[in-house]
N, C-alpha and C positions, 0 to 999 in steps of 0.2 A: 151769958158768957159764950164766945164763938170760938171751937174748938172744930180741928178736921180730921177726920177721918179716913186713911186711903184702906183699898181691899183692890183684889182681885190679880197677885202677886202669885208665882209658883212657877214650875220647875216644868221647860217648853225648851222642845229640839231644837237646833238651829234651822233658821228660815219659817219656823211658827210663828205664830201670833200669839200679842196677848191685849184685852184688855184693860187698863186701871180707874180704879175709881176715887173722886178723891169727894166725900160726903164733906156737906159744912153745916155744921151745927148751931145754932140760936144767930144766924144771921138772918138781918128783916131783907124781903127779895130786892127793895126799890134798892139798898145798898151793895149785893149779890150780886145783881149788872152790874153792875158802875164798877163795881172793884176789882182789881186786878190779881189774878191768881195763875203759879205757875209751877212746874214740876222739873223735881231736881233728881239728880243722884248720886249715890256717893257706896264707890268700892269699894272693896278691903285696899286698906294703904295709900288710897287715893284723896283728893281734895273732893267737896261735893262739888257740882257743876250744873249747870243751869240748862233744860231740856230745849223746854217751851212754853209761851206764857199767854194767857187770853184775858182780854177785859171788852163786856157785850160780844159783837163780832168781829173785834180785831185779836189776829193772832199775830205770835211772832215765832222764830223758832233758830235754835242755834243750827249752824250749819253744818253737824254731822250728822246732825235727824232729820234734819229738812228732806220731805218725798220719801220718809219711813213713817215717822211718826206724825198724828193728828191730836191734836188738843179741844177739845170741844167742852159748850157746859149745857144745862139742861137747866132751865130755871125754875122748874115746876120741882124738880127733885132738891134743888137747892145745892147741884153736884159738878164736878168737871173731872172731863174723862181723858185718860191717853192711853188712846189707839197706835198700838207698837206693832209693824210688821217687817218682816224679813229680820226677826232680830240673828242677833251675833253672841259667838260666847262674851264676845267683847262686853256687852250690855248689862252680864251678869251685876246685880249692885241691889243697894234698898232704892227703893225711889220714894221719894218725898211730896208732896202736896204743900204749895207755901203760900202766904198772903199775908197784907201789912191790915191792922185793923186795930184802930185807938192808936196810932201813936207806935204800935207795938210788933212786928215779926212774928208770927203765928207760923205752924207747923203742922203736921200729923206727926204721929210716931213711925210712918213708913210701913213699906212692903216691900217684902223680899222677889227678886225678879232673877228666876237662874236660869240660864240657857245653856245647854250639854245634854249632848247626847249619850 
């Protein structure tokens, strides 16, 4: 059963950085490239919204993170990462790790991203 994992969420000044991780569990790797995985977020009060997204070396990215954030994966770890810098309190939110496998919408349970000083 392939289930994901995100970490690496917590409470950074404005203009810090932070890294995310988002771990994928019982996927075999030949399918790991191939499939498309991408990072969302979602406020208090707000709709969730769609970051950035990677499948092998193509990225894409919505264009209020474009030249803040970087989406990368690591295929030995079986992992995909977003690299957040210059964040805003704006950014404060869970962020999500997401991918379609079987047919089906997979998720993480998220990670908390709070920016305040």
């Amino acid at each position: 059963q392939v289930h994901l994992v995100e970490s690496g969420g917590g409470l950074v000044q404005p203009g810090g950085s932070l890294k995310l991780s988002c771990r994928v569990n019982g996927m075999i790797l030949s399918v790991f490239w191939g499939n498309k995985f991408a990072w969302y977020r979602q406020a208090p009060g707000k709709q969730r919204e769609l970051l950035a997204s990677i499948t092998g070396r193509s990225t894409d990215y919505t264009d209020f993170v474009a030249g803040r954030f970087t989406i990368s994966s690591d295929n030995a770890r079986k992992s995909v990462y977003l690299q957040m810098n210059g964040l805003k309190p704006e950014d404060t939110a869970v962020y999500y790790c997401s991918t379609r496998y079987s047919g089906q919408d997979l998720w993480g349970p998220g990670t908390q991203v709070t920016v305040s000083s």
